[in-house]
N, CA, C and O atoms as a GROMACS GRO file, in nm:
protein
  564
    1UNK      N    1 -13.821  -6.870   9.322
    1UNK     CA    2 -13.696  -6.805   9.287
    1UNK      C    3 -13.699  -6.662   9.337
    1UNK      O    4 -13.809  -6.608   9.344
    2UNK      N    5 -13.588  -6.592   9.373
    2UNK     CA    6 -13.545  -6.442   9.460
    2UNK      C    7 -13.478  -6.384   9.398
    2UNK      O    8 -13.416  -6.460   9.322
    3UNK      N    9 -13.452  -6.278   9.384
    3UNK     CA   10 -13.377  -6.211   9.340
    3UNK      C   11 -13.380  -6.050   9.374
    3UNK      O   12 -13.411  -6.023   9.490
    4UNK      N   13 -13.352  -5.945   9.292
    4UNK     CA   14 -13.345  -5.838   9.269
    4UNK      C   15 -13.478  -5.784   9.214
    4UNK      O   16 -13.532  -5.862   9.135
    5UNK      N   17 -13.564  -5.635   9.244
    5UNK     CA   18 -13.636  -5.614   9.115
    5UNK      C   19 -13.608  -5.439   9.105
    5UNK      O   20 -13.525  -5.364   9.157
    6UNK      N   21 -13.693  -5.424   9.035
    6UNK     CA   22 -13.721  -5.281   8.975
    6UNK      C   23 -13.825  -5.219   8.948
    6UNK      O   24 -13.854  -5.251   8.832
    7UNK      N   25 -13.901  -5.146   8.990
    7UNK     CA   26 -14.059  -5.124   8.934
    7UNK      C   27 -14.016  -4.989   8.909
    7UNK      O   28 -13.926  -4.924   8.961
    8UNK      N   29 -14.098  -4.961   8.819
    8UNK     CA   30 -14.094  -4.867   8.668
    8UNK      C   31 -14.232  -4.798   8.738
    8UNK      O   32 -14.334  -4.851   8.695
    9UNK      N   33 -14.256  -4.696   8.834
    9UNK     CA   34 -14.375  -4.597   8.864
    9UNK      C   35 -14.390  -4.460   8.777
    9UNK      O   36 -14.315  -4.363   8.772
   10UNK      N   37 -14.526  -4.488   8.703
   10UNK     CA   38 -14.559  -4.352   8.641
   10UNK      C   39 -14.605  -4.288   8.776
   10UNK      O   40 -14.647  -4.359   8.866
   11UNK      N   41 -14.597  -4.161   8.787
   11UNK     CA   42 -14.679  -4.054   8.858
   11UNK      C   43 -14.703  -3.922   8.757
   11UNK      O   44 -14.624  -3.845   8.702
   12UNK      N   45 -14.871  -3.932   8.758
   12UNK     CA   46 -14.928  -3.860   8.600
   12UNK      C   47 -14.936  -3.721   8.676
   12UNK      O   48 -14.929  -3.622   8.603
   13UNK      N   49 -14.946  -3.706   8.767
   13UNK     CA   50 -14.976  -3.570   8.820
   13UNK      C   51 -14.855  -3.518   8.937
   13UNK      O   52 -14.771  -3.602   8.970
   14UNK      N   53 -14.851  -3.395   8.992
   14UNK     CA   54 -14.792  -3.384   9.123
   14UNK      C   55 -14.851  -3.360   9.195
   14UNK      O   56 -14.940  -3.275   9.196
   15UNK      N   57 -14.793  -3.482   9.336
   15UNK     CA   58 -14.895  -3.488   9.441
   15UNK      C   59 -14.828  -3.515   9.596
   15UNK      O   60 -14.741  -3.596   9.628
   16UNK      N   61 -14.865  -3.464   9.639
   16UNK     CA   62 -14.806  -3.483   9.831
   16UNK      C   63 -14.905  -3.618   9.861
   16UNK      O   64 -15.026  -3.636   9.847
   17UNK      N   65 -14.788  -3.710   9.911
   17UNK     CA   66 -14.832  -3.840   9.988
   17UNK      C   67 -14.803  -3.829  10.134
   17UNK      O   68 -14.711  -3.756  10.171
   18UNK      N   69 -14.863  -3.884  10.205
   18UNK     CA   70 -14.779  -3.933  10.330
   18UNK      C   71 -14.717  -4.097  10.336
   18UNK      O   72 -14.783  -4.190  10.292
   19UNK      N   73 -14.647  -4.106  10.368
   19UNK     CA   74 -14.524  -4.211  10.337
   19UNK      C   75 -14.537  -4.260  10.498
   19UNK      O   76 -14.448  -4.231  10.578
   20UNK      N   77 -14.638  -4.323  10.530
   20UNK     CA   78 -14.555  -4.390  10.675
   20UNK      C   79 -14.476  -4.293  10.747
   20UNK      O   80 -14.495  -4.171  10.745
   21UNK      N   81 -14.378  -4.359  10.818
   21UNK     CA   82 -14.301  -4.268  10.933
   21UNK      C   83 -14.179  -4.184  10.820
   21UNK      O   84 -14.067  -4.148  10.857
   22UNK      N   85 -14.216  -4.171  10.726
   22UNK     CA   86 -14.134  -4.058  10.655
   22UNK      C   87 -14.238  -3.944  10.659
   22UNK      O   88 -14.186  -3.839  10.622
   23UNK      N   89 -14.332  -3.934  10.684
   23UNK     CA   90 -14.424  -3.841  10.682
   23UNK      C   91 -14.460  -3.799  10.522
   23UNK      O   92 -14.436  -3.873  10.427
   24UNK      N   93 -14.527  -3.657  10.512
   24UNK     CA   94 -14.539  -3.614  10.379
   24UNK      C   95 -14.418  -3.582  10.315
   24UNK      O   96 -14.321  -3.524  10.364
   25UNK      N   97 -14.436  -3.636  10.174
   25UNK     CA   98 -14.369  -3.631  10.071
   25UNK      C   99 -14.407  -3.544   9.931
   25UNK      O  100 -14.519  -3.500   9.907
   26UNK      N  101 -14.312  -3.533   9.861
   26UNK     CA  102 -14.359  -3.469   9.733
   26UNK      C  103 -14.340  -3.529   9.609
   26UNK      O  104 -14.223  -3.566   9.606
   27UNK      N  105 -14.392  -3.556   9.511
   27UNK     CA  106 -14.381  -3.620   9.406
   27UNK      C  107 -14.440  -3.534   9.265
   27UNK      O  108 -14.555  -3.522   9.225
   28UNK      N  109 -14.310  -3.480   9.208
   28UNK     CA  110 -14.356  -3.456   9.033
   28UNK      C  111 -14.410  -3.531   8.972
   28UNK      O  112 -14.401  -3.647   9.013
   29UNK      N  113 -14.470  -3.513   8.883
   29UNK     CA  114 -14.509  -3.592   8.767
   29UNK      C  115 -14.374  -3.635   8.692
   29UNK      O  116 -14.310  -3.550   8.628
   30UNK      N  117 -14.329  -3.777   8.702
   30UNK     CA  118 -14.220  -3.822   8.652
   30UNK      C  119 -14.267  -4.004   8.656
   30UNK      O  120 -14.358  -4.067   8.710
   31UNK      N  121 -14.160  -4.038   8.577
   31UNK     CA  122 -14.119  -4.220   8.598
   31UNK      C  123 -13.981  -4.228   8.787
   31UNK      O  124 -13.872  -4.177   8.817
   32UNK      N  125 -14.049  -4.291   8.834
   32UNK     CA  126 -14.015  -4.327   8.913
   32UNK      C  127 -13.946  -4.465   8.945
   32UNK      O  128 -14.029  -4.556   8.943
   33UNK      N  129 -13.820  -4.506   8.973
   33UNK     CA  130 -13.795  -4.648   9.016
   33UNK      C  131 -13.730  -4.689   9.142
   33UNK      O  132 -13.631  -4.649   9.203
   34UNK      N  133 -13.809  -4.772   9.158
   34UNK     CA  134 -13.814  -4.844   9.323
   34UNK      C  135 -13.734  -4.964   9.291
   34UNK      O  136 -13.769  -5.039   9.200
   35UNK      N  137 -13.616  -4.989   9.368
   35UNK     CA  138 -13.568  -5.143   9.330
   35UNK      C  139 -13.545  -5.191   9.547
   35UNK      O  140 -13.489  -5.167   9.654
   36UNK      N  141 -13.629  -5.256   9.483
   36UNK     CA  142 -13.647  -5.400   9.597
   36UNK      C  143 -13.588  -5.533   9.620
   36UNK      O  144 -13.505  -5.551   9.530
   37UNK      N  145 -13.591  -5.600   9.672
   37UNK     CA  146 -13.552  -5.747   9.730
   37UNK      C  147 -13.655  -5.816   9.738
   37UNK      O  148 -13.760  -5.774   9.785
   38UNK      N  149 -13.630  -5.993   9.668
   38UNK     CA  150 -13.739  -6.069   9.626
   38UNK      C  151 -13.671  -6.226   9.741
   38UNK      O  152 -13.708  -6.341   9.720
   39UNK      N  153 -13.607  -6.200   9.813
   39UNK     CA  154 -13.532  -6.289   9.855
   39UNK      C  155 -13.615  -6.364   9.976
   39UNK      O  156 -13.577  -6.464  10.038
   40UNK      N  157 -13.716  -6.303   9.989
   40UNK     CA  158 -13.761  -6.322  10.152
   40UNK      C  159 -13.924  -6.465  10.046
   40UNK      O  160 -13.957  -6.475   9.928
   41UNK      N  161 -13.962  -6.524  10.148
   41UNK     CA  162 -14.074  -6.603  10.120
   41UNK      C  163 -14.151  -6.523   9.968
   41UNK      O  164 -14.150  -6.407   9.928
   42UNK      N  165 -14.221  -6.664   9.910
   42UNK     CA  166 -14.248  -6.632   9.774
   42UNK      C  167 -14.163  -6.566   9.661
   42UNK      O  168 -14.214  -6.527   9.556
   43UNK      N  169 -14.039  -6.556   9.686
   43UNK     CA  170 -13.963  -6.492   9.599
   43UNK      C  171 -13.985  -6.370   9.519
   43UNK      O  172 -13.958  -6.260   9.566
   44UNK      N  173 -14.041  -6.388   9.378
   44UNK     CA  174 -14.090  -6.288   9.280
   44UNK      C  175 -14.221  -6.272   9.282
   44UNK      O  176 -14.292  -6.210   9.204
   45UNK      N  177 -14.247  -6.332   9.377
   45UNK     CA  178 -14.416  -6.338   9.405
   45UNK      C  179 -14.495  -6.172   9.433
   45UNK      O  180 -14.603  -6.118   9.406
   46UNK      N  181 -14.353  -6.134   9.509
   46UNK     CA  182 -14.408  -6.000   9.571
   46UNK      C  183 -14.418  -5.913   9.480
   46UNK      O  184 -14.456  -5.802   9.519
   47UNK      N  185 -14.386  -5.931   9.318
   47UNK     CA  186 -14.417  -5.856   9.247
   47UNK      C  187 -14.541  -5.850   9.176
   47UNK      O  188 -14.561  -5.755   9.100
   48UNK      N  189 -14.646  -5.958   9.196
   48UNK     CA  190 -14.787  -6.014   9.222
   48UNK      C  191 -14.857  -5.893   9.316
   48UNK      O  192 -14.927  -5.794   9.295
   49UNK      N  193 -14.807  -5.949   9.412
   49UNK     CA  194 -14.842  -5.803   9.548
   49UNK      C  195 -14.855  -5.689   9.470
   49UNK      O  196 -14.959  -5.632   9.437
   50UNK      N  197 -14.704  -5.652   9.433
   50UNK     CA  198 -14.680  -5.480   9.374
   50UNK      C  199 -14.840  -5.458   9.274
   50UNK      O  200 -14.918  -5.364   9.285
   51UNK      N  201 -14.849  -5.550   9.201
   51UNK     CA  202 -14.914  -5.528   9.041
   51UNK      C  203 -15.067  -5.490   9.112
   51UNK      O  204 -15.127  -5.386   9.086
   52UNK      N  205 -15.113  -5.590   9.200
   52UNK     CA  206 -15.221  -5.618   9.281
   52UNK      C  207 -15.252  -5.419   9.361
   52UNK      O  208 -15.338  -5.332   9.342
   53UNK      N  209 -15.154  -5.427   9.428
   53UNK     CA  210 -15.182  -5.296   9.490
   53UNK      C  211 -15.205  -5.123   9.403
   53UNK      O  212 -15.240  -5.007   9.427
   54UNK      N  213 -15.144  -5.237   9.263
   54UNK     CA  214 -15.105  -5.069   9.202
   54UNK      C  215 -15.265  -5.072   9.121
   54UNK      O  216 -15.315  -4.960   9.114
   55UNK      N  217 -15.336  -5.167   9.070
   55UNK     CA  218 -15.459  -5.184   9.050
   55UNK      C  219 -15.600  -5.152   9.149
   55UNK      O  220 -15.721  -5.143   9.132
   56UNK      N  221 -15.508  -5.140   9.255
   56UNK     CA  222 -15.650  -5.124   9.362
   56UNK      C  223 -15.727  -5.224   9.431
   56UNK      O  224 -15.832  -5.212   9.493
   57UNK      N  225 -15.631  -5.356   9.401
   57UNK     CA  226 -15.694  -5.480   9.474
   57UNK      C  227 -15.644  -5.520   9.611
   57UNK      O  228 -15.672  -5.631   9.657
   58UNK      N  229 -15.572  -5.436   9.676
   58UNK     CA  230 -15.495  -5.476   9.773
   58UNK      C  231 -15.516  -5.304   9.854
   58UNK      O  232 -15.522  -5.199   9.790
   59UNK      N  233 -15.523  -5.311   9.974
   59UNK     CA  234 -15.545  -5.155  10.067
   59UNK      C  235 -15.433  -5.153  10.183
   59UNK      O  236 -15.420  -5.048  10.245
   60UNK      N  237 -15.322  -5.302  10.228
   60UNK     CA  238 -15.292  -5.296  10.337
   60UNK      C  239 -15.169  -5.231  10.301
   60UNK      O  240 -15.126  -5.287  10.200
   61UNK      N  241 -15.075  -5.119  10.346
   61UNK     CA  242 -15.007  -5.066  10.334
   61UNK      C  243 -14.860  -5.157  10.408
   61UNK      O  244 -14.875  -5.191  10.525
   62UNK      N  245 -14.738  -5.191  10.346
   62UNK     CA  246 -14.611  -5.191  10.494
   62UNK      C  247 -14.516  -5.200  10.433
   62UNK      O  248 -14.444  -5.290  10.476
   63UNK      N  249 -14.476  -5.147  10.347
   63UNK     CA  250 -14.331  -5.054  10.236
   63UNK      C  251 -14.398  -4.932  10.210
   63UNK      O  252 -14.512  -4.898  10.178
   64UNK      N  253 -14.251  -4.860  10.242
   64UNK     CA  254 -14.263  -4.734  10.163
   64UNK      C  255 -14.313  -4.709  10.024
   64UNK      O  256 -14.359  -4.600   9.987
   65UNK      N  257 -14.299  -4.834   9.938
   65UNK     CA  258 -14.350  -4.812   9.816
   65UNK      C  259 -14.481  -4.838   9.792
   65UNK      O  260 -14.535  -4.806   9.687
   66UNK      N  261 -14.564  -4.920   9.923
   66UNK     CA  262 -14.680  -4.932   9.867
   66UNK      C  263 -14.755  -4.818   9.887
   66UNK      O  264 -14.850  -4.815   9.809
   67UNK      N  265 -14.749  -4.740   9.950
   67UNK     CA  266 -14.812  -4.602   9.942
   67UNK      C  267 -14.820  -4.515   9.855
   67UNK      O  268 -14.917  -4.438   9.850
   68UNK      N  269 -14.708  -4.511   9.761
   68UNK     CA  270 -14.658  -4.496   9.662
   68UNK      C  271 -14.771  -4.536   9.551
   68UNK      O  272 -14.867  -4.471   9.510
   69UNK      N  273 -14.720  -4.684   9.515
   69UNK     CA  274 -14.842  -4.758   9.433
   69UNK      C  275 -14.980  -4.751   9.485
   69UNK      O  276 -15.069  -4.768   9.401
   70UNK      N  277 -15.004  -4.736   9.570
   70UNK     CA  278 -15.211  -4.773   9.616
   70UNK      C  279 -15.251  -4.581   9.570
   70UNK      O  280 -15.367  -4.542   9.558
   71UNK      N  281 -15.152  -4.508   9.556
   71UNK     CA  282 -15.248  -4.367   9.516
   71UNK      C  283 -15.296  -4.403   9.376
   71UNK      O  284 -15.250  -4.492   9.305
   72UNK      N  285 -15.430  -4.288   9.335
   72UNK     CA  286 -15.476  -4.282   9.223
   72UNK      C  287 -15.425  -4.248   9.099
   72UNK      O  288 -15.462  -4.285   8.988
   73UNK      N  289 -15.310  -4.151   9.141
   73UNK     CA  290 -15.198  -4.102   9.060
   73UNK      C  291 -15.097  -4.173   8.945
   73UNK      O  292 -15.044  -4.150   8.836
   74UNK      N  293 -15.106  -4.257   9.033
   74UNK     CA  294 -14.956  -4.378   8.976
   74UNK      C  295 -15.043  -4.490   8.931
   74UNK      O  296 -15.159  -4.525   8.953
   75UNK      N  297 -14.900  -4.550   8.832
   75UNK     CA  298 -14.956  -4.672   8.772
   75UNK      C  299 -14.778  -4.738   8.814
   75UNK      O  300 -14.678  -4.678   8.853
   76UNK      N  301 -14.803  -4.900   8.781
   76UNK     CA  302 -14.707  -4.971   8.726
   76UNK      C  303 -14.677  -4.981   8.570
   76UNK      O  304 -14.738  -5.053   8.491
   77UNK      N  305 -14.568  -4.891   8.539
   77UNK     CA  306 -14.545  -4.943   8.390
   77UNK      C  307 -14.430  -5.027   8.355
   77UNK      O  308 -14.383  -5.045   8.242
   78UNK      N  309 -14.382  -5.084   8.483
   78UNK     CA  310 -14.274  -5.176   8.392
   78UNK      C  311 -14.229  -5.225   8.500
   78UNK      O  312 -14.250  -5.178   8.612
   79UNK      N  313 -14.138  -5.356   8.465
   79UNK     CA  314 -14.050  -5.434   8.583
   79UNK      C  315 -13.966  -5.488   8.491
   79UNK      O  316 -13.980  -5.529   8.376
   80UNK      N  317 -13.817  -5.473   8.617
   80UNK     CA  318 -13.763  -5.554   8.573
   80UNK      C  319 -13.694  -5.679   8.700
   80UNK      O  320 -13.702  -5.642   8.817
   81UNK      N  321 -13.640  -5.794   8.678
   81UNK     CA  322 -13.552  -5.884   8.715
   81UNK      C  323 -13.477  -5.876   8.724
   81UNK      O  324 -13.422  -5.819   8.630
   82UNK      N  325 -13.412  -5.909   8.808
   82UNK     CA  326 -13.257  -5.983   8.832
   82UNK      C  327 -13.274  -6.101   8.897
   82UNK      O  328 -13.292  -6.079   9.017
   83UNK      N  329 -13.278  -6.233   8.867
   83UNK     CA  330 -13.276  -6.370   8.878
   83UNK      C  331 -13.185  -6.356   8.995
   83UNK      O  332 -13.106  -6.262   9.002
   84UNK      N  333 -13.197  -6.496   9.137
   84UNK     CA  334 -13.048  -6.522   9.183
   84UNK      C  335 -12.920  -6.391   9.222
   84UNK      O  336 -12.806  -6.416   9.262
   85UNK      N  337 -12.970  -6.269   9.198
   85UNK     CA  338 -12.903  -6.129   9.240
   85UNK      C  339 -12.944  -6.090   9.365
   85UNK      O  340 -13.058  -6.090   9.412
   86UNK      N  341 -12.841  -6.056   9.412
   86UNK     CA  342 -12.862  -5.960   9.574
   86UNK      C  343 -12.820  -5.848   9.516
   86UNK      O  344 -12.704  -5.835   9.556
   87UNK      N  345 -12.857  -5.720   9.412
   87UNK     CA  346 -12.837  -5.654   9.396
   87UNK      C  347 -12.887  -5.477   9.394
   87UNK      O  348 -12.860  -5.370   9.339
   88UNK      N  349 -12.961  -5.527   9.477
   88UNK     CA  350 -13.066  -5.393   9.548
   88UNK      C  351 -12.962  -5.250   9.636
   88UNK      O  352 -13.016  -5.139   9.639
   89UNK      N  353 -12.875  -5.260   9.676
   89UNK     CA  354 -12.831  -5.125   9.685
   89UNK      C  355 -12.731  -5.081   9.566
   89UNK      O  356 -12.724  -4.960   9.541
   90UNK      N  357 -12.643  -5.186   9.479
   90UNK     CA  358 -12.553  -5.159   9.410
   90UNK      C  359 -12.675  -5.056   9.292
   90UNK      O  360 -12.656  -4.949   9.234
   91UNK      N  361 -12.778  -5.134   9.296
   91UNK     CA  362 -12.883  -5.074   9.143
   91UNK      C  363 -12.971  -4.942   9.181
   91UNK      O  364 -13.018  -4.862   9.099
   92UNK      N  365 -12.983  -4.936   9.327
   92UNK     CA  366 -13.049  -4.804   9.370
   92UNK      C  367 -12.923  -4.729   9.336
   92UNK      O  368 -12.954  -4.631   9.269
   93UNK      N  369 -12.802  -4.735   9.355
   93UNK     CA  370 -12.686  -4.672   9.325
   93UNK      C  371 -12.634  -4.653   9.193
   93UNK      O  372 -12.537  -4.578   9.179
   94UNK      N  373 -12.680  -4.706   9.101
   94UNK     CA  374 -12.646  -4.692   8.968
   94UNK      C  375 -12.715  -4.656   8.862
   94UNK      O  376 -12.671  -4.622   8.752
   95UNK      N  377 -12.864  -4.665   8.908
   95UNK     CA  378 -12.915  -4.622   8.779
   95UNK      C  379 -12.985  -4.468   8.764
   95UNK      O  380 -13.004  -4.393   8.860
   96UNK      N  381 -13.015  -4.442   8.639
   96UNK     CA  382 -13.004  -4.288   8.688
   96UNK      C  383 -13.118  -4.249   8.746
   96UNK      O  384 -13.222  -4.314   8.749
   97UNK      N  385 -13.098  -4.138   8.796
   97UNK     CA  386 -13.157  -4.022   8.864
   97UNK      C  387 -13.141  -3.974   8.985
   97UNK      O  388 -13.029  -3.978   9.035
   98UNK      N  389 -13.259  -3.915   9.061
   98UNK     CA  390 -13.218  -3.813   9.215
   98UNK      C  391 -13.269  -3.921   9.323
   98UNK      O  392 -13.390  -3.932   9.309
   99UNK      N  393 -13.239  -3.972   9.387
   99UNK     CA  394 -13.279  -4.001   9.515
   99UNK      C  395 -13.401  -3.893   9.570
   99UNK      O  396 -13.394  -3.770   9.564
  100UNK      N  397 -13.528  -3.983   9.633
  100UNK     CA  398 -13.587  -3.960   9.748
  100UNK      C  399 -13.561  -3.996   9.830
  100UNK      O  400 -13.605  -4.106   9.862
  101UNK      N  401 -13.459  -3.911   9.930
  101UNK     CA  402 -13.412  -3.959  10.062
  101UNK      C  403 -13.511  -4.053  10.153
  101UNK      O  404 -13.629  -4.034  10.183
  102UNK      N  405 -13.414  -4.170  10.190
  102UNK     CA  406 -13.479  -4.249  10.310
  102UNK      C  407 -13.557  -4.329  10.244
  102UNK      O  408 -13.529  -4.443  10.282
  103UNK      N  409 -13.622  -4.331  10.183
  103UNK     CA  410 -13.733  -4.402  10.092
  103UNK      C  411 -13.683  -4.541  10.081
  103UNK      O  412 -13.571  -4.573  10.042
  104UNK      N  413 -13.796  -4.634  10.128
  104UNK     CA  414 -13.714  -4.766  10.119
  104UNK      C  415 -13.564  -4.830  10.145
  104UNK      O  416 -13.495  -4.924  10.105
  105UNK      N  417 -13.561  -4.774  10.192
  105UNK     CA  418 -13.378  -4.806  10.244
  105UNK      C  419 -13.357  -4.801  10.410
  105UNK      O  420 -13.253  -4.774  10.470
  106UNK      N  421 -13.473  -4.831  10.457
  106UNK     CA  422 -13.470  -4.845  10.675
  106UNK      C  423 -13.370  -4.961  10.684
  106UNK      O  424 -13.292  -4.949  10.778
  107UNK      N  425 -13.357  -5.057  10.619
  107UNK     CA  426 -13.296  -5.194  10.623
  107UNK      C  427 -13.162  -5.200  10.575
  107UNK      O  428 -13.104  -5.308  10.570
  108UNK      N  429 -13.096  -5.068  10.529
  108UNK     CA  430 -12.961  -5.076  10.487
  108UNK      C  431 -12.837  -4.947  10.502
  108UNK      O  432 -12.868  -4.865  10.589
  109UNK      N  433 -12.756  -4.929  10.459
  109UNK     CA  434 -12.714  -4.791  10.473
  109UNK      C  435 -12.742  -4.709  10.340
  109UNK      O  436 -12.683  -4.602  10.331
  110UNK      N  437 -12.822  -4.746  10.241
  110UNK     CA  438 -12.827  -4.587  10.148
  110UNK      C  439 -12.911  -4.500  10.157
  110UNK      O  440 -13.010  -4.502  10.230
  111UNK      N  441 -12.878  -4.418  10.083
  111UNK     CA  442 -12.939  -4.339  10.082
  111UNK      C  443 -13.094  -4.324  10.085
  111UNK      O  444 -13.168  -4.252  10.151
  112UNK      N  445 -13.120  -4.442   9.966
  112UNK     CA  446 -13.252  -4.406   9.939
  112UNK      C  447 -13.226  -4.572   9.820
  112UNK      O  448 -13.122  -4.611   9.767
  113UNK      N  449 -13.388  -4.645   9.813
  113UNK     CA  450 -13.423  -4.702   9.703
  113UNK      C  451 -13.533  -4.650   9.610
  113UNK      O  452 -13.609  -4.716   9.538
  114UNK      N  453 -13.527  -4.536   9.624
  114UNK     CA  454 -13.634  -4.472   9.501
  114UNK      C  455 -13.542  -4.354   9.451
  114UNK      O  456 -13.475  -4.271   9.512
  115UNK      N  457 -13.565  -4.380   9.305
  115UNK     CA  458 -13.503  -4.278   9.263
  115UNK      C  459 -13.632  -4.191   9.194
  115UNK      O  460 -13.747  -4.232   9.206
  116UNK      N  461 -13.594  -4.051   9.111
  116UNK     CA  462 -13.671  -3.974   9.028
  116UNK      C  463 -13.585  -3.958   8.902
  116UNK      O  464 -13.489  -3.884   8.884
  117UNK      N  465 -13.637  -4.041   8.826
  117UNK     CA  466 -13.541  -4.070   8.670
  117UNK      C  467 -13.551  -3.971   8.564
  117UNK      O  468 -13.607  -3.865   8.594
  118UNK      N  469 -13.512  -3.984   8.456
  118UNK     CA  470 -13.500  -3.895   8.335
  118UNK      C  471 -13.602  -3.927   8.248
  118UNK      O  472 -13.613  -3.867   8.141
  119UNK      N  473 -13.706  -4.048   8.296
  119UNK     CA  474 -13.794  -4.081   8.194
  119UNK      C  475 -13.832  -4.234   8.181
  119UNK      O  476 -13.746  -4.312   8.222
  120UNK      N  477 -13.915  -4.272   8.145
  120UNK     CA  478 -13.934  -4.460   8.171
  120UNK      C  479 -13.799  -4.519   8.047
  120UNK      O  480 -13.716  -4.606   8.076
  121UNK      N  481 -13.808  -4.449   7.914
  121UNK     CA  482 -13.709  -4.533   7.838
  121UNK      C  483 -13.575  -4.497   7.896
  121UNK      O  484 -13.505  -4.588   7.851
  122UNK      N  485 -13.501  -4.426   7.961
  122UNK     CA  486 -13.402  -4.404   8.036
  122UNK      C  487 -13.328  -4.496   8.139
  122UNK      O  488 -13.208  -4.509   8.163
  123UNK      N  489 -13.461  -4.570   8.202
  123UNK     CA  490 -13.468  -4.646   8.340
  123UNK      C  491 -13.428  -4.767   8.298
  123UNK      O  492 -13.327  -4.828   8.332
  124UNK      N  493 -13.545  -4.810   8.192
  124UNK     CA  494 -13.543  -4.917   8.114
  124UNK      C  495 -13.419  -4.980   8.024
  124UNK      O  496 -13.385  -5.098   8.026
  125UNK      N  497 -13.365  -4.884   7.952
  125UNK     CA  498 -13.232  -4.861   7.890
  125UNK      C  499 -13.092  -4.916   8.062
  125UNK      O  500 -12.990  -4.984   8.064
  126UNK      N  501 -13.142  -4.867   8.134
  126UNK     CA  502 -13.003  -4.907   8.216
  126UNK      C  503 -13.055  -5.031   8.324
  126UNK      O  504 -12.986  -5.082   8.413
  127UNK      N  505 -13.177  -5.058   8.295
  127UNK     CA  506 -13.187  -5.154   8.347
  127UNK      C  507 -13.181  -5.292   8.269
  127UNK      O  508 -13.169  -5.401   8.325
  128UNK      N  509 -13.192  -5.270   8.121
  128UNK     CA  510 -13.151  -5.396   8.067
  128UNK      C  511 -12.998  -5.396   8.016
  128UNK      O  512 -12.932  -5.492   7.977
  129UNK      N  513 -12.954  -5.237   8.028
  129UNK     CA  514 -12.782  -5.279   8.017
  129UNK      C  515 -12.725  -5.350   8.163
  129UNK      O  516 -12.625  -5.418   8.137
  130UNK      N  517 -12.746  -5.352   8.251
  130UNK     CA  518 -12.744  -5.407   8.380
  130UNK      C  519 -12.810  -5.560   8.395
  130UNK      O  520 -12.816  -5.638   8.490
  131UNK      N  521 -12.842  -5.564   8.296
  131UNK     CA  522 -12.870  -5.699   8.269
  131UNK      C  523 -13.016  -5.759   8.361
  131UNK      O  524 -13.012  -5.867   8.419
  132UNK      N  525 -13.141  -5.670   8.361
  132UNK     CA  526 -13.217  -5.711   8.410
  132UNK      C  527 -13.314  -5.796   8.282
  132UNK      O  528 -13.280  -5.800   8.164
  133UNK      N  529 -13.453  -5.867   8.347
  133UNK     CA  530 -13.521  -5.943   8.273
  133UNK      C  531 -13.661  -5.815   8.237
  133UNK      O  532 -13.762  -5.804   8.306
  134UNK      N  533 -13.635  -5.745   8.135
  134UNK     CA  534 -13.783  -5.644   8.144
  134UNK      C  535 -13.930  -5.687   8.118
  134UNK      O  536 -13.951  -5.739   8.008
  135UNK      N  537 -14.027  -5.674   8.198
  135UNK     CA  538 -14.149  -5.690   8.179
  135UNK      C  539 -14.239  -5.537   8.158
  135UNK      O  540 -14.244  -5.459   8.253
  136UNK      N  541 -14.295  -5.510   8.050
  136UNK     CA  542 -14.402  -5.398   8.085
  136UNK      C  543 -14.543  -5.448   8.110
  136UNK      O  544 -14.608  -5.537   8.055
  137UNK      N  545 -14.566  -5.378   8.195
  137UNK     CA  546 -14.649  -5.387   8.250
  137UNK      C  547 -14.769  -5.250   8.262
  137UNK      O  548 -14.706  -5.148   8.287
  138UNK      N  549 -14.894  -5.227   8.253
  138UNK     CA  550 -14.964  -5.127   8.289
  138UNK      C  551 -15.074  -5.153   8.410
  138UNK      O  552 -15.074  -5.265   8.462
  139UNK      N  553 -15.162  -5.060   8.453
  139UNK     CA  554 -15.256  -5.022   8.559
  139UNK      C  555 -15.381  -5.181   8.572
  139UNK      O  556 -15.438  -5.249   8.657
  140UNK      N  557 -15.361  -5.168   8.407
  140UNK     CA  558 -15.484  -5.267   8.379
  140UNK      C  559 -15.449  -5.401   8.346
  140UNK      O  560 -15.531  -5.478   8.295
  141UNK      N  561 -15.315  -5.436   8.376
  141UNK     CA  562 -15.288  -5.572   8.357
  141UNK      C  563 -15.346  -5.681   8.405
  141UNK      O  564 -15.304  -5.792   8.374
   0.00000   0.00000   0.00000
């Protein structure tokens, strides 16, 4: 099954990444959310991947977000679903916070699929009014 997702990124510290061909980046210490597309082979599988990389079991980098997740900094604290939804730019577009320009979004016209939110219960809050499926999740799952 495919759909829509959402990953819920702590970043405990502030830290400059390099991002692939976005080059260096900057990141506060904030909740971060990345919403992706599950539509392609394995469906929700790739959120297996995500959990995998954000633990340290996985090193091969090829999304903007996994660079993101494989630092020491960040954890996964949460996911959510959207079943059967193609709804990955409408939800980078709606839920709150600032855009990191370019970020995950080479494949479409927005702005950006990462936002910098107001907080994990914030994210969470508009992602299950939006009707996602929430999972929390941590580092050590």
């Amino acid at each position: 099954m495919g759909g829509t997702y959402v990953l819920a990124i702590g970043v405990d510290r502030p830290l400059s990444l390099e991002v692939g061909a976005l080059g260096m980046l900057e990141f506060v210490a904030e909740t971060y959310a990345y919403v992706g597309s599950a539509f392609g082979p394995g469906g929700f599988a790739r959120l297996d991947r995500h959990r995998e990389l954000a633990r340290g079991e996985r090193d091969v980098r090829h999304w903007h977000v996994d660079y993101l997740l494989g630092h020491e900094a960040t954890s996964l604290a949460a996911t959510a679903r959207f079943p059967d939804a193609d709804r990955e730019c409408e939800l980078a577009g709606v839920l709150p916070g600032e855009t990191v320009p370019e970020f995950g979004a080479s494949d479409c016209d927005c702005r950006s699929h990462l936002l910098e939110t107001p907080g994990l219960e914030a994210l969470l809050d508009a992602a299950d009014e939006a009707g996602g499926v929430l999972e929390t999740r941590s580092r050590a799952d």
